[in-house]
C-alpha positions as CSV (number, residue, x, y, z in Angstrom):
1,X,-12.5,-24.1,-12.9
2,X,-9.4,-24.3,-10.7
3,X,-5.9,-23.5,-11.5
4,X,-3.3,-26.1,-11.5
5,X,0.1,-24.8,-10.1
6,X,2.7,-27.4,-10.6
7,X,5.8,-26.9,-7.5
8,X,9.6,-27.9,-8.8
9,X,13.0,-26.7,-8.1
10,X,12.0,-23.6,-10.4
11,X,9.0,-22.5,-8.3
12,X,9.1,-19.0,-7.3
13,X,6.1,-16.9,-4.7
14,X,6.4,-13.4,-5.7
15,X,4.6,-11.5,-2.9
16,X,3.8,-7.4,-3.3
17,X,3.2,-5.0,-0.4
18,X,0.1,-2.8,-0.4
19,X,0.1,-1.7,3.7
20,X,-2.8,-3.3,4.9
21,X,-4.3,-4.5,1.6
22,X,-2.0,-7.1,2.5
23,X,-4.4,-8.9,4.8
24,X,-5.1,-10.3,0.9
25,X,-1.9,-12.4,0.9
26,X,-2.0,-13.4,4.6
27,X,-5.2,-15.1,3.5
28,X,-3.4,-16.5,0.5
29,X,-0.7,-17.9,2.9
30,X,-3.1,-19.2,5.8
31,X,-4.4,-21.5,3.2
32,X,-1.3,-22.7,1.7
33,X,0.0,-23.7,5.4
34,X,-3.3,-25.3,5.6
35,X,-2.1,-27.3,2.7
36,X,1.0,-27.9,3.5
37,X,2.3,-25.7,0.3
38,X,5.7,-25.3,0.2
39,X,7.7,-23.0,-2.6
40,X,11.8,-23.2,-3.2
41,X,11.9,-19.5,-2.7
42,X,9.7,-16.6,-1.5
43,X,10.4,-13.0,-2.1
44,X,8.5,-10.0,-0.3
45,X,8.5,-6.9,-0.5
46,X,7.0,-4.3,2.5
47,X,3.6,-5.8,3.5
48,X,4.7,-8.8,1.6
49,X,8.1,-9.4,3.4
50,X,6.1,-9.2,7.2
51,X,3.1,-12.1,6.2
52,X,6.2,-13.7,4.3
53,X,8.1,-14.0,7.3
54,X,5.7,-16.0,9.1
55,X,5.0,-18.2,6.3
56,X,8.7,-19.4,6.3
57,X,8.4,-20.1,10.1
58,X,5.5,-22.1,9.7
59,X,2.9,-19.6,12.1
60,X,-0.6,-20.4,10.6
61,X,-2.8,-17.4,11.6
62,X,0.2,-14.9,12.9
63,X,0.2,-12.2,10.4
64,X,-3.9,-12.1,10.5
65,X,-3.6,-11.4,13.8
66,X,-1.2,-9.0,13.5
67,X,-3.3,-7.3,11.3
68,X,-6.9,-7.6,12.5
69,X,-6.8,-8.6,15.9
70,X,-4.1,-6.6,16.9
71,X,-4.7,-3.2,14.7
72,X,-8.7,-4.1,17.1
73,X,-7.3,-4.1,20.4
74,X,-4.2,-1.6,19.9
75,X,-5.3,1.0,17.8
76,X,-1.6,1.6,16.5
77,X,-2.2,3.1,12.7
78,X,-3.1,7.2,12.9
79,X,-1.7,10.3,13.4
80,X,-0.6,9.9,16.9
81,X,2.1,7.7,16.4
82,X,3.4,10.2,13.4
83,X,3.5,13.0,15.3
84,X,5.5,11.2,18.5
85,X,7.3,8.5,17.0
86,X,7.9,9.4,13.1
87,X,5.6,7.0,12.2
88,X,2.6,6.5,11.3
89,X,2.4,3.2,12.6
90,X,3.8,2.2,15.8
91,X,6.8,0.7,14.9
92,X,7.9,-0.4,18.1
93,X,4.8,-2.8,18.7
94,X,4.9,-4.4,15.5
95,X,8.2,-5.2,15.3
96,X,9.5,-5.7,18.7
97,X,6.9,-6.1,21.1
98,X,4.8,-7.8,18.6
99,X,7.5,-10.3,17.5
100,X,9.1,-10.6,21.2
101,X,5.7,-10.7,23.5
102,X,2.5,-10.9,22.0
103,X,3.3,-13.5,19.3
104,X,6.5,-15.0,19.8
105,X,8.5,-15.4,16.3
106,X,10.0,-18.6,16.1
107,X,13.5,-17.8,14.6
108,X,14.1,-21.0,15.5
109,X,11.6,-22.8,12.9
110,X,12.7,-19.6,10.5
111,X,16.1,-20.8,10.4
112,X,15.1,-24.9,10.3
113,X,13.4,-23.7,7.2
114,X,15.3,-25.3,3.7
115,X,13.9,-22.8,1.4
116,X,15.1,-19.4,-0.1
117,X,13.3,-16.5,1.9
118,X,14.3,-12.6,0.1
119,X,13.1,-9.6,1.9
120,X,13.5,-6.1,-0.6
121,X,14.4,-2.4,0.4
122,X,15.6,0.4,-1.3
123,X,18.4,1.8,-0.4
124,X,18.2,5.4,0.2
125,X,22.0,6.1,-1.1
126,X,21.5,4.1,-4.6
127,X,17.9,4.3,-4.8
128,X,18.2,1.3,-6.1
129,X,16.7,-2.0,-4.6
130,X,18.1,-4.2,-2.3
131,X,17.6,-8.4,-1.7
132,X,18.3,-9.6,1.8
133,X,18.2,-13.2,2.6
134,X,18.6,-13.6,6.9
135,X,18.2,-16.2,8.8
136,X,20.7,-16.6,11.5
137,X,20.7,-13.5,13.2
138,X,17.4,-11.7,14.9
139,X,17.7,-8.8,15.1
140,X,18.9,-8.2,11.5
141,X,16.1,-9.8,10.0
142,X,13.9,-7.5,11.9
143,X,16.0,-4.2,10.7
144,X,15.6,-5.7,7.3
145,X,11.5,-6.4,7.4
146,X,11.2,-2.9,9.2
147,X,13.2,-1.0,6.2
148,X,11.3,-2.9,3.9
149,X,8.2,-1.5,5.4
150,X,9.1,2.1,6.0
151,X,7.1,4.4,3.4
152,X,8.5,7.9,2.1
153,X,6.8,10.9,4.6
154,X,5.2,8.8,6.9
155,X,7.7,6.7,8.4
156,X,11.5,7.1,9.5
157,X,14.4,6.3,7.6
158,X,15.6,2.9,8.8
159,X,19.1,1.1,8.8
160,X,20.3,-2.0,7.5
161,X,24.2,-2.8,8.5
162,X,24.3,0.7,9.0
163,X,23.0,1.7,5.5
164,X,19.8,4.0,5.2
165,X,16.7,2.6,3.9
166,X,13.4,2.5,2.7
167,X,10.3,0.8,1.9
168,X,11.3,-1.9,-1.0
169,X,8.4,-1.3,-3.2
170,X,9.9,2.5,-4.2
171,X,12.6,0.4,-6.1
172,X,10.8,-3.1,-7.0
173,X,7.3,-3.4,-6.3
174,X,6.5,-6.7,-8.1
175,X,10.2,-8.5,-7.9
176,X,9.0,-11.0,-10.3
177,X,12.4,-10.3,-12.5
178,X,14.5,-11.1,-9.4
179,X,13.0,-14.2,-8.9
180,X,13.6,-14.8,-12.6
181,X,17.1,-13.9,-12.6
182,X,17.8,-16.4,-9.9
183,X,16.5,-19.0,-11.5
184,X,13.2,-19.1,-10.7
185,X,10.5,-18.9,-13.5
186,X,7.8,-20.7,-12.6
187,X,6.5,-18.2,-10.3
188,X,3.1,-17.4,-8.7
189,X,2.9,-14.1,-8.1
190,X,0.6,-12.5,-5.1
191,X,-1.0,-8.8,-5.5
192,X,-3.2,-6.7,-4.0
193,X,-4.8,-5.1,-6.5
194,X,-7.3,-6.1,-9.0
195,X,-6.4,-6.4,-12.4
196,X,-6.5,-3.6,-14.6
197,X,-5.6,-1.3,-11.6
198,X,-2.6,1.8,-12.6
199,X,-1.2,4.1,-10.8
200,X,-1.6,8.2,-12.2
201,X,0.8,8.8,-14.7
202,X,2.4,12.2,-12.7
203,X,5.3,10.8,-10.5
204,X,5.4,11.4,-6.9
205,X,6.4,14.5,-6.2
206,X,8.9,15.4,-3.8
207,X,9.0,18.7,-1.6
208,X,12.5,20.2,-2.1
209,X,13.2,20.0,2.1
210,X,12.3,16.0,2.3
211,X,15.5,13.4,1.5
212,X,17.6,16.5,0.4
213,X,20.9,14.4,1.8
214,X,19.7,11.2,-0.6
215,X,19.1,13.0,-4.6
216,X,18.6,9.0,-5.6
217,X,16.2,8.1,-3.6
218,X,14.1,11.6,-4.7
219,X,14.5,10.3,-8.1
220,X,13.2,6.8,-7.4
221,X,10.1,8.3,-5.3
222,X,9.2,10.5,-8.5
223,X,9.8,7.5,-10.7
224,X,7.8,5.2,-9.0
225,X,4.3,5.5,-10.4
226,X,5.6,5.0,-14.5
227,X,8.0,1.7,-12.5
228,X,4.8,0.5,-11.0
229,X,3.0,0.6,-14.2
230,X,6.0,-1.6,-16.0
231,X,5.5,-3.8,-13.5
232,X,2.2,-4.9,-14.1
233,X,1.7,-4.8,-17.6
234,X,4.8,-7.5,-17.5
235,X,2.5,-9.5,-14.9
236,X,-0.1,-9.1,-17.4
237,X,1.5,-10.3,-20.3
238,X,3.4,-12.9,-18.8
239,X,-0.2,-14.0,-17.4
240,X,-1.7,-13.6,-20.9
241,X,1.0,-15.8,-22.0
242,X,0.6,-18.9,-19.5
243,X,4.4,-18.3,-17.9
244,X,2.7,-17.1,-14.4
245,X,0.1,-17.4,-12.6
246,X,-1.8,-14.7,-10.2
247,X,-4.0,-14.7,-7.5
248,X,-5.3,-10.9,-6.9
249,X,-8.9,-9.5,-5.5
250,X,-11.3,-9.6,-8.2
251,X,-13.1,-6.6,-7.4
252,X,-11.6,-2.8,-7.0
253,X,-10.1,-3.0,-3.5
254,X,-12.1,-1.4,-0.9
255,X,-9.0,-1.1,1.7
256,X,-7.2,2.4,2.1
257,X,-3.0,1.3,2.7
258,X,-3.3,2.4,6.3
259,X,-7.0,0.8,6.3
260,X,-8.6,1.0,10.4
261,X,-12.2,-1.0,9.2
262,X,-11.9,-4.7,10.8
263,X,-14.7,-5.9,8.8
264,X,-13.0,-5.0,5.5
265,X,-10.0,-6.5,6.6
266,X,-11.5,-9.7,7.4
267,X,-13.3,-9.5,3.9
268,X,-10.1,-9.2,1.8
269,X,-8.4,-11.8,4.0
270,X,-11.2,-14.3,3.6
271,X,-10.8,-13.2,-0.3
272,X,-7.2,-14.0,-0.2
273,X,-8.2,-17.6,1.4
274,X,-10.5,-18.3,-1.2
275,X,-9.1,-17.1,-3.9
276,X,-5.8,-19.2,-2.8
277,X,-8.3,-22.4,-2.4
278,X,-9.1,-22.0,-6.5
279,X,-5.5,-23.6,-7.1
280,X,-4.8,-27.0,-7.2
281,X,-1.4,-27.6,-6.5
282,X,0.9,-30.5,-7.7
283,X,3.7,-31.6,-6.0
């Protein structure tokens, strides 16, 4: 039986990061392209803020090809890129020779675009998180995606107006109150997990050498498991309850965050597709 998923003024996509378990919600965004799906506003956090991005610029197909067909041919998740660029990814392909060369981004169609687009990061002075909405200038909505995407120990600290930041799911995994406290509560909400997943209850911890300079964002790194946890049992209940709806694998997911097996990328994107295809949409 499908879903129906009714889009008004109040209509909210809440879209969580997961590294590259987030081949899930490209999936789920290829087929709402295919449909012409359209939402108010979008919020993404991390994973979710890169496949968002090319959802608001209309680029059917870009972030799987980011994320399968490019990870194929370049190789650039591993070790090697940690130990001679301070990340464990190679930062500079995806989001600069990615975005500039290899698939074009069209800011252009970005900007055209009439709905609310939010990008999260945390911000490594507060610890707190932080809601970006850019459209106008280039090069500060890459600064902001690249933030969002920077995880604790494996990536650098990145910069946002000049402010330090880091990955936004520390701070707000699941920003389904954000969306909420805009306005926005009828919300589908995208995750890449199954349901029932939680995190360990012991925190993060920290080494005493790592982010001495930032004590808040130490704090929200240790905190972040039990915040996690919050986080879904509110999707939960507010699923229980008929105020949300969710689209997440069914089964346990198979896919490590820094995943390198094409074939079970393409299997939790064609999962995302068809578990997007279940909901019937009314405009």
């Amino acid at each position: 039986m499908k879903k129906t998923f009714k889009i008004d003024e109040k209509a909210g996509l809440i879209l969580e990061g997961g590294g590259m378990r987030g081949v899930f919600t490209s999936g789920v965004l290829d087929n709402l392209m295919d449909r012409g799906i359209e939402f108010p506003y979008t919020v993404g956090v991390s994973a979710g803020a890169c496949s968002g991005l090319s959802y608001m610029s209309h680029q059917r197909g870009r972030a799987k090809h980011s994320n399968i067909e490019l990870l194929k041919e370049y190789d650039y998740i591993g070790l090697k890129h940690l130990f001679l660029n301070g990340n464990i990814m190679d930062f500079k392909l995806l989001f600069h020779t990615f975005p500039e060369v290899i698939s074009p981004y069209d800011y252009e169609a970005y900007a055209n675009n009439k709905n609310r687009f939010e990008m999260v990061t945390t911000s490594c002075i507060s610890g707190e998180a932080c809601y970006y909405e850019e459209k106008d200038n280039p090069k500060r909505i890459i600064d902001i995606v690249k933030a969002s995407s920077s995880l604790p120990f494996i990536a650098q600290i990145a910069y946002v107006d000049g402010e330090p930041m880091m990955d936004g799911g520390l701070s707000d995994s699941i920003p389904l109150l954000r969306a909420r406290a805009l306005g926005y509560d009828n919300n589908l909400v995208v995750m890449t997990r199954n349901k029932g997943y939680r995190k360990p209850d012991k925190g993060t911890r920290v080494p005493f050498f790592c982010y001495r300079k930032y004590p808040a964002l130490r704090k929200t790194i240790m905190e972040r498991n039990a915040m996690y946890n919050k986080q879904i049992a509110l999707v939960e209940n507010l699923e229980e309850e008929g105020a949300i709806t969710v689209l997440r694998p069914l089964e346990p997911i198979k896919v490590d965050r820094m995943e390198r097996n094409i074939e079970k990328l393409q299997a939790l994107y064609d999962e995302g597709y068809n578990c997007a295809a279940k909901i019937e949409f009314k405009l």
